[in-house]
N, C-alpha and C positions, 0 to 999 in steps of 0.2 A: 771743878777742874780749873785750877788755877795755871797751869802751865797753855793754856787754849783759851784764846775768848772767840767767843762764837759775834760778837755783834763790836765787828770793829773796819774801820776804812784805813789802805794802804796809801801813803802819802808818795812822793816822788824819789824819795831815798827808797824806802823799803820795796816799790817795783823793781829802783835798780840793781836791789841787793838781790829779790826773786829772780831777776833776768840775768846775772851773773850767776845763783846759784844754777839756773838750766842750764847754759853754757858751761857750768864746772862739770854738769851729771853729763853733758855731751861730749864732753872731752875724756871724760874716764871710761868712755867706751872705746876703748884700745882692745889689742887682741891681748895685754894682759888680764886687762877684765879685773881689779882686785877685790875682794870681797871686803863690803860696807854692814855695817851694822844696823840695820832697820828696827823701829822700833812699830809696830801693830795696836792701834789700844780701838778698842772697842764699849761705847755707850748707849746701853740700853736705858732710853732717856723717858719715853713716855706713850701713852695707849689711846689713843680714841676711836670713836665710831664705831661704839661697841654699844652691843644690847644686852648682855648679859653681865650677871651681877656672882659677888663669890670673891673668895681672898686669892689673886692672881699675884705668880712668880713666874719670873724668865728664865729659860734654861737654854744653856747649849752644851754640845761635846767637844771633848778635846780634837785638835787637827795638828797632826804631826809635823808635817811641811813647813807650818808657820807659829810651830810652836805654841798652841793655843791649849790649853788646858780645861779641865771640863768646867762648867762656873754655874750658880744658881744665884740668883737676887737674892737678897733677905733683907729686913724682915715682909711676905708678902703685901701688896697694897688691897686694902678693902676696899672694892667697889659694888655702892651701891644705889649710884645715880646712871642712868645709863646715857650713852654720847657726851657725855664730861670727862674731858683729857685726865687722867692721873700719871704723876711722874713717879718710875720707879726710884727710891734709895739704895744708894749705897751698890749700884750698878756697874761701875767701871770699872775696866782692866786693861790692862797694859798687857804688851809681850812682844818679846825682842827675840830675833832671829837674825842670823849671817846669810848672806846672798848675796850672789854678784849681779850685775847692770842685766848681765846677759841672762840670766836663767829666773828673772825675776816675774817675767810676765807667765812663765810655766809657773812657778808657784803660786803665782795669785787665780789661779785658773782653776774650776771647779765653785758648788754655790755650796753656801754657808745656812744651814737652817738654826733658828729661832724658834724653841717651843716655849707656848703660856700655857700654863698648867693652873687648876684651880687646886688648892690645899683643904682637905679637910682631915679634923683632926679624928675622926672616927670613920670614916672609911679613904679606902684608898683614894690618888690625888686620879683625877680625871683631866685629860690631852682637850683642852679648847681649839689649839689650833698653830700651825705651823706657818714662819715666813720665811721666804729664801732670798739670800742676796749672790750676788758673783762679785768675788773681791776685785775681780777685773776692771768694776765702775770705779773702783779708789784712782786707778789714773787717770779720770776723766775729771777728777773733781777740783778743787780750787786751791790753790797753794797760800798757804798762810804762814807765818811766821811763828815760832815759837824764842824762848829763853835759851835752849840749846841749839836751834835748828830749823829746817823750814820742814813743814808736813804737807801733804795729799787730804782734805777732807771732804768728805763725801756722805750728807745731811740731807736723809730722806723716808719719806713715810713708807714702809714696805705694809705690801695687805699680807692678813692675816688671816688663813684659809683652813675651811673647817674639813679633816681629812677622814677618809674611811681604813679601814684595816690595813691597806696595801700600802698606806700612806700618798693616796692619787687625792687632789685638791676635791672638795665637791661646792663648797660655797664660801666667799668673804664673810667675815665675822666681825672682823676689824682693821684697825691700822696702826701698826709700831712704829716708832720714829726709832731709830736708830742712827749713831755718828759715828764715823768710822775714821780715824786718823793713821796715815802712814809717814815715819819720821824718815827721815836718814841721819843717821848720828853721827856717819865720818868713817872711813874703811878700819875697816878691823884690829889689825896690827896696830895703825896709832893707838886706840880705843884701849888694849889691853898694855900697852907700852904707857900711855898716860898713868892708869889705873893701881899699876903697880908701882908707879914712882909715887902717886898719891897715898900707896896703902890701904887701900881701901876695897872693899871685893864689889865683883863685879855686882849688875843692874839685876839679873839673873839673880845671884845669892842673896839681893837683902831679899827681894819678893817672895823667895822661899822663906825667910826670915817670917816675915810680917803674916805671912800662912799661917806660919805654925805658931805662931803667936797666938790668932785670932782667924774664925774663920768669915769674921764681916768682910764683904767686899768693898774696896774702898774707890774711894769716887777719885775725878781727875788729879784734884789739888791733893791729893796724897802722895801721887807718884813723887819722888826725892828728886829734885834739883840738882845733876853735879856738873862738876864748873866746864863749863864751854871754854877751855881756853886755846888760843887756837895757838898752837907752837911755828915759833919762829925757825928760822932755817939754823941748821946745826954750827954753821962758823959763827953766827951771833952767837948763838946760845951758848958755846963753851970758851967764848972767844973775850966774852964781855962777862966778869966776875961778877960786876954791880947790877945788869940785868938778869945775872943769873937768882943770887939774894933776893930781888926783889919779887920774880917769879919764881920761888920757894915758900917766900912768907906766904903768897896772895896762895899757894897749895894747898899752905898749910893752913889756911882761914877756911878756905872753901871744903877739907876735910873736918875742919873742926863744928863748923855750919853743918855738914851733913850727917854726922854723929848725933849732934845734937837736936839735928831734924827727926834722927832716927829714933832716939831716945824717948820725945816727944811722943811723936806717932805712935809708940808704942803705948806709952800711959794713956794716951788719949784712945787707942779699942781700946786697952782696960773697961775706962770708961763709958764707952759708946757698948760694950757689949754687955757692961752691967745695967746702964741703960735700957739695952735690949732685953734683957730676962726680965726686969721690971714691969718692960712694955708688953712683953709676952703673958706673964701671969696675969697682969690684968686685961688684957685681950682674954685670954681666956675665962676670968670670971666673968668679962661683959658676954661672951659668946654663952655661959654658961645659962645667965640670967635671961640672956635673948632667945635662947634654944627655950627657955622654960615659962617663959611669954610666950612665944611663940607657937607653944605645944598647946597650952589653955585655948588662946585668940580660936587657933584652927578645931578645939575640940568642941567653940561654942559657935563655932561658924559651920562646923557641921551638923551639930542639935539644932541650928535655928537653919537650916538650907534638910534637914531629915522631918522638921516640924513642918516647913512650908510644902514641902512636897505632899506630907501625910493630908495637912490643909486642903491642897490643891484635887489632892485622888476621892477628900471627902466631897468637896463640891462640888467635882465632876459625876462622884457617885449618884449626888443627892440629884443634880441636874437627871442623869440617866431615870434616876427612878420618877422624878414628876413628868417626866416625856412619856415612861411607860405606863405610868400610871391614866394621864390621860388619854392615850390610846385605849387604853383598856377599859376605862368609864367611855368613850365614844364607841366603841365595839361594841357594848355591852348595852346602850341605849337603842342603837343600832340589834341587836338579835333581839331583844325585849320588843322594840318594833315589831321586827317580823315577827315573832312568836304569838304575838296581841293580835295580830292580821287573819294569822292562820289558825287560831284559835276561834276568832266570832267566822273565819269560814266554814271551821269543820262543825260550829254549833249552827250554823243555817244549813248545813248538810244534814245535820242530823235530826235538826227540827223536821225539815224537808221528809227525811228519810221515815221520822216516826209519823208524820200527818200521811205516809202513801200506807205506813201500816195499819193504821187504823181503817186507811179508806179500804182495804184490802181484809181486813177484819171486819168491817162492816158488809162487806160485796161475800163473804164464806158464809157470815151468819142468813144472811138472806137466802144464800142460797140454801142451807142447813134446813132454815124455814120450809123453804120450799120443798124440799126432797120430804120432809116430816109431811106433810098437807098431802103430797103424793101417795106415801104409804099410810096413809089412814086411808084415803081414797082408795088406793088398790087392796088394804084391808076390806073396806064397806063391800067394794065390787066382789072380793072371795065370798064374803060372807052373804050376798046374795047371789051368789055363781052356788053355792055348798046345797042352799035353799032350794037350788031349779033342779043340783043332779042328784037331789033325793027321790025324784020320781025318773032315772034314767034307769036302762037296764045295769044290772049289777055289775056284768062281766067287762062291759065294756068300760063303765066307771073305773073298774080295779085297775082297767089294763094301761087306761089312760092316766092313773091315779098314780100308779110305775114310775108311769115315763115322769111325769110330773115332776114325782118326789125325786127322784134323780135330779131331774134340771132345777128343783129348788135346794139339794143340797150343793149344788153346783155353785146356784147363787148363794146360796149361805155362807160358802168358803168366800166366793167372791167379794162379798158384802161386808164378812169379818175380816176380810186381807185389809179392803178398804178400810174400816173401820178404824182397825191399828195402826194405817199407815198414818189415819188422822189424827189419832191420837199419840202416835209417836211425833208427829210434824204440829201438834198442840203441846206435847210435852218440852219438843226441843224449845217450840217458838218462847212459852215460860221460861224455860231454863236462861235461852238466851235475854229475854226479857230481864228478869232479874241481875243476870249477869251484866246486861247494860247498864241496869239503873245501881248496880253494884261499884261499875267501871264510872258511871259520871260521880258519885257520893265521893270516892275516892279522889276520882281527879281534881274536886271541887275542893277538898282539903287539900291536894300536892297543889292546886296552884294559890292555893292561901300562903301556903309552907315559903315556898319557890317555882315560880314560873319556869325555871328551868331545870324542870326534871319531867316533864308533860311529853318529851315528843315519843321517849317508847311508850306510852299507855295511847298516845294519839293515833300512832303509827296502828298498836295492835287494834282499836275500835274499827279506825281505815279497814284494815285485813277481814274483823269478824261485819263488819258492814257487807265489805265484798264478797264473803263468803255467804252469809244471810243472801242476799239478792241472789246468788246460783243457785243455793239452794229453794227458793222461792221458785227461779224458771223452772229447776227440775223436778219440784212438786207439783206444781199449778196442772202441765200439762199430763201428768198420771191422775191426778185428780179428775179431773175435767173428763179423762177417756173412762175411769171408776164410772164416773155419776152418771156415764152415757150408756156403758153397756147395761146398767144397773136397771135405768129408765126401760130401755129396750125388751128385758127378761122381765120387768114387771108386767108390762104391756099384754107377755104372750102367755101369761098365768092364765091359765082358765080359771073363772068365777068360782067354779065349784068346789076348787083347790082344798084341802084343809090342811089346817093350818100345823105345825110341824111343831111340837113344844117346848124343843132346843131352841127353836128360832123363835115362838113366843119368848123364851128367856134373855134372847138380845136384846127383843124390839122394850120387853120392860126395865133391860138394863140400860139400852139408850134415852127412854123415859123420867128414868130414873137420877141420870148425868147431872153432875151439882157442878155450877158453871161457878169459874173463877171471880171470883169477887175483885174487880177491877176498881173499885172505889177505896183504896187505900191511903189515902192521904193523911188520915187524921191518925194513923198508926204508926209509931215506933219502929225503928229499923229492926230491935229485936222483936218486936210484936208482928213484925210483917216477915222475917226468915219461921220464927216458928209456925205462924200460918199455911209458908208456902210447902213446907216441909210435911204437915199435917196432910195439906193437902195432895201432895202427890201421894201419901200414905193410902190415901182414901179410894184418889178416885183413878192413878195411872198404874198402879201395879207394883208402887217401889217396894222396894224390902229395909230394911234396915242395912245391910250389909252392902248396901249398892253407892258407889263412888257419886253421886246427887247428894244423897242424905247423911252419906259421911262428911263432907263439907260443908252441906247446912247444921251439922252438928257441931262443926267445929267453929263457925262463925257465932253461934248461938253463943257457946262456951267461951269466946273472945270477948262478944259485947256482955256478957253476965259481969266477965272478970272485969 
């Protein structure tokens, strides 16, 4: 901006020359009021306190009132340090309007928005954010002097506000400076009255000119220079020929200056705008190159941010699994405890349980003894009772002999009920027997195997233990009442009795009775199933076909194979 210096001090002539110009704008408020030609320029100068990064341009819309036309920056400023001022290029604009003194403070009235836009060249450009000014702050601002005139300027940071849909502010973003200068160039009439003795078209037409020339915007020092000259009163001026010559030449310097300013200006966009397509293509191959860096950077910052994660899930895994792991070796030392505990319990149960069997085996056989000693003895006694009633009389022998045989078939039943019930309660007690020493051989291998597969075989020994013991109380005491009425009916046999030959066939088949060979140890698991099998063949009544000897069959046929 070469017609504006912004960093300058007013001396003691140039106040007096501002305090005459107020006094000249106070006096041209008359009720003629004539319309002045103002001149508007506006500079979008530069951006800070920004956090955001991206190729940012300024825009604004045209405003009719003041003659403002719609304008974009170019070429946009890359920013990509954030809170570091960037100054826009190639920013500035001019614009001249008529107005009179009076209706001036209504035009400047209403606020002027400022949008920065971020540019990208592959998707649409995205709104960062908008600032407003009220042109109404230009007459508060400081009067300066210019080459043609005095101006109004008004040099200030406006913020810059990040807007939602309705365009209502929601947050600062940043800060634009913008300079805003307002001329007066002198009332109207002179201005076109000069312009056309100069030949020259108005301010208006070159600026269209230099548009459609070039669409770069051009900064202060561009705007054309024409000559400030200030006209003498009309009897000098047509009154003195010599003054008039010499204010013709100094016309015609100052048109010939500004043609050739204009000429200038024009070769030089030429230049500045083939400058700019140069700048452009290679903006765009660095964007292209940095887009393609950029892409790799982020493709291998995601494999190594996709590798550290998969890392992370492994070692979180592996953590998981030594935490479960040892829980589960401390659980398992822990059930192996228990298991070992209740294991030497239920073998001192069962030691326990087999030393009462035995004693309880031992207390049947004696008695078994004793009941044998009895019926040999009440045997002896028949057979010297038979002796004495060979000399009775006959009839009475017979009649007594009746009753007798009666009450010894009576016992006979009773004696054989008994009998089976013993031998069904010897058959079960083996079976179970076997079946015990069946359930420890096995268990003795499942806990070689695995300790933990023991508690159902443990559990069922529990049950048939429990069962064994009721059924004990509920044998013992049928037992016991057997052997007493038994006692009782032998008692009341008469001596003479004879003897009945069916029941001679008990007493020799109880005689007879091949007692279980308890001394197995030195035998074979298969040597001692087919013994037992033999055995009940022999001596309890099995058959072949009976659910006992069909599973000693099939265990036989296991341990063969």
């Amino acid at each position: 901006m070469s017609n504006y210096s912004q960093d300058f001090e007013l001396d003691e002539e140039e106040n007096k020359e501002i305090k005459d110009f107020n006094k000249q704008s106070e006096a041209n408020q008359n009720p003629q009021n004539p319309e002045h030609r103002l001149r508007l320029s506006i500079d979008v100068h530069s951006l800070k306190e920004h956090d955001f990064r991206g190729n940012i341009y300024a825009r604004y819309q045209s405003l009719i009132n003041l003659n403002i036309k719609q304008f974009k920056s170019a070429p946009p400023i890359s920013i990509t340090k954030p809170r570091v001022e960037e100054k826009f290029p190639n920013s500035f604009r001019s614009y001249t309007f008529d107005c009179t003194q009076a209706n001036l403070n209504d035009r400047l009235q209403g606020e002027f928005e400022i949008e920065l836009w971020h540019q990208d060249r592959l998707k649409k450009d995205i709104l960062i954010g908008i600032c407003k000014y009220n042109f109404s702050n230009i007459m508060k601002g400081q009067v300066r002097k210019t080459s043609q005139s005095y101006a109004k300027v008004s040099d200030a940071y406006l913020p810059v506000d990040e807007v939602d849909d309705n365009r209502n502010p929601i947050k600062k973003v940043a800060e634009l400076r913008v300079i805003f200068y307002l001329e007066d160039l002198g009332p109207k009439e002179q201005i076109i009255r000069k312009e056309k003795q100069l030949g020259i078209k108005s301010n208006d037409e070159i600026q269209d000119l230099l548009e459609g020339n070039n669409n770069i915007n051009q900064q202060g020092d561009q705007d054309v220079d024409y000559p400030a000259v200030v006209l003498p009163e009309k009897n000098d001026l047509f009154g003195d020929l010599e003054y008039k010559i010499i204010w013709e030449l100094e016309t015609w310097k100052k048109a010939e200056e500004a043609k050739f300013k204009i000429t200038l200006k024009q070769k030089e966009m030429e230049f500045l705008q083939k400058l700019s397509e140069e700048w452009r293509t290679k903006e765009i191959e660095k964007e292209r190159v940095f887009k393609k860096i950029e892409a790799s950077m982020n493709l291998l910052n995601k494999k190594s941010k996709e590798k550290a994660m998969e890392l992370q899930k492994r070692e979180q895994k592996i953590v998981l699994l030594e935490e479960e792991l040892k829980t589960r070796i401390t659980e398992t030392s822990r059930q192996i405890s228990l298991k070992d505990e209740e294991i030497a319990v239920l073998k001192r149960k069962i030691k326990d349980q087999q030393g009462n069997s035995e004693k309880d085996k031992t207390a049947l056989k004696l008695e078994f003894e004793q009941l044998k000693e009895e019926y040999a003895n009440m045997k002896k006694e028949y057979e010297k009772y038979k002796k004495e009633q060979e000399n009775s009389p006959i009839s009475l022998v017979k009649n007594e002999l009746k009753d007798k045989m009666l009450e010894i078939k009576e016992l006979k039943k009773e004696l054989q009920k008994a009998n089976e019930i013993k031998e069904q309660h010897k058959v079960y007690y083996e079976k179970l027997r076997a079946e015990l020493l069946k359930q420890k051989k096995q268990y003795e291998m499942l806990k070689e195997e695995n300790n933990f597969k023991n508690n159902g075989e443990i559990e069922q020994l529990r049950n048939e233990i429990q069962l064994l013991k009721q059924q004990k109380e509920n044998v013992e005491p049928n037992m016991n009442i057997n052997a007493t009425a038994y006692r009782r009916n032998q008692q009341e046999i008469p001596k003479a009795l004879v003897v009945d030959p069916t029941y001679s066939n008990v007493i020799d088949q109880n005689a007879n009775y091949e007692e279980y060979d308890w001394n197995q140890d030195n035998m074979g698991e298969l040597e001692r199933l087919i013994y037992e099998r033999d055995y009940y063949l022999r001596t309890a009544g099995y058959q072949e076909n009976d659910p006992l000897i069909i599973q000693l069959n099939n265990q036989i046929r296991a341990k063969q194979v």
